[in-house]
C-alpha positions as CSV (number, residue, x, y, z in Angstrom):
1,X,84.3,-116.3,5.1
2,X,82.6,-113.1,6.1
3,X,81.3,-113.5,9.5
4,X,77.1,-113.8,10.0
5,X,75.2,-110.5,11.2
6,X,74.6,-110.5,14.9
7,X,71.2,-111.9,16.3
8,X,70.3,-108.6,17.9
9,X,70.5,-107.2,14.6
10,X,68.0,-109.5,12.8
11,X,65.6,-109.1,15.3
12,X,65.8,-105.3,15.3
13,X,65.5,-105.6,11.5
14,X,62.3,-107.6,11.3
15,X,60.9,-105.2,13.9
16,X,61.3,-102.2,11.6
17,X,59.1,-104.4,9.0
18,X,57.1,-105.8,11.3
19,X,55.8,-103.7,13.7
20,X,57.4,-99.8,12.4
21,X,55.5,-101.0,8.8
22,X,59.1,-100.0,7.5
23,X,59.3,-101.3,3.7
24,X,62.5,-104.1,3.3
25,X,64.3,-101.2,0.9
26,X,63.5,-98.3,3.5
27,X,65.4,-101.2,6.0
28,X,68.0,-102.3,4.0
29,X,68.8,-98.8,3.7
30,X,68.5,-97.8,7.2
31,X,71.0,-100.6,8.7
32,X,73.2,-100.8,5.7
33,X,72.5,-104.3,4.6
34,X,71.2,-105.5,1.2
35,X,67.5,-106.3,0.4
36,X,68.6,-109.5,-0.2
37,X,69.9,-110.1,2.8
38,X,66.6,-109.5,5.0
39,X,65.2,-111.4,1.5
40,X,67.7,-114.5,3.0
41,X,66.6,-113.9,6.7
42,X,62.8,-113.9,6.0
43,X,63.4,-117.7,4.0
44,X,65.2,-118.3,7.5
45,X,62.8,-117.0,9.4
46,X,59.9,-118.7,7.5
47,X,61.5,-122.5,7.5
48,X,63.0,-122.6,11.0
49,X,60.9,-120.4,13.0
50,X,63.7,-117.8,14.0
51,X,66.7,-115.9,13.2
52,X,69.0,-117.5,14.7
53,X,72.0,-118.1,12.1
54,X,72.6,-121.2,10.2
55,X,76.1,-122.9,11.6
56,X,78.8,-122.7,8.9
57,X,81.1,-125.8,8.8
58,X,81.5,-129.4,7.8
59,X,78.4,-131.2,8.4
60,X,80.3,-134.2,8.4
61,X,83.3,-135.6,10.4
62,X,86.7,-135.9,9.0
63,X,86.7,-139.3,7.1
64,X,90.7,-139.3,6.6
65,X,92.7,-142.5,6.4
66,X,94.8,-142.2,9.6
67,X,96.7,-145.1,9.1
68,X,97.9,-146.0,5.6
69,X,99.0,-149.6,6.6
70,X,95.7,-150.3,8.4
71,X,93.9,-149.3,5.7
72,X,95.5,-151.3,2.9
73,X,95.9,-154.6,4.7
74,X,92.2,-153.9,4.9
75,X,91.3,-153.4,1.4
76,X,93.6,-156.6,0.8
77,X,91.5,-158.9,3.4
78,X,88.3,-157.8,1.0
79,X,89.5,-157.7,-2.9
80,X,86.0,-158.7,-3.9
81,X,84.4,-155.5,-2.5
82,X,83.9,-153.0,-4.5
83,X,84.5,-148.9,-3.2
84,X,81.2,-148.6,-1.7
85,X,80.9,-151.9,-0.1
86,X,84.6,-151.0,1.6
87,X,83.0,-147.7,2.7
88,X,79.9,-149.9,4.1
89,X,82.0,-151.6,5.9
């Protein structure tokens, strides 16, 4: 996964719109980057407040069964239970 533009560069970006008056196609053409990136960071920019770049990465910790054993004298103690009442539990 391509890594995220630096922070610096955003910033020095939004300040050649901002306060140069710099059109997003004059930018995009100036730094090298597509109009659809600085399209991307203005979203960004507009929901969170700032630049800084989204983190990339489960969002969620690993849910793996460790312990195979464990894990089916488990389901075995609850046959009633149906998937998502197991995960419930």
């Amino acid at each position: 996964m391509p890594k995220a533009y630096d922070y610096d560069l955003r910033c020095k970006v939004f300040e050649a719109i901002e306060l140069n008056g710099m059109k997003p196609s004059e930018v995009s053409e100036a730094f090298g980057i597509s109009r659809n990136t600085i399209h991307q960071w203005t979203l960004l920019k507009t929901e969170t407040g700032d630049l800084t770049p989204r983190s990339v990465g489960q969002s969620k910790p690993n849910e793996k069964i460790i312990d195979l054993d464990a894990f089916r004298a488990f389901v075995s103690a609850h046959p009633e239970k149906t998937q998502a009442e197991l995960a419930q539990l």
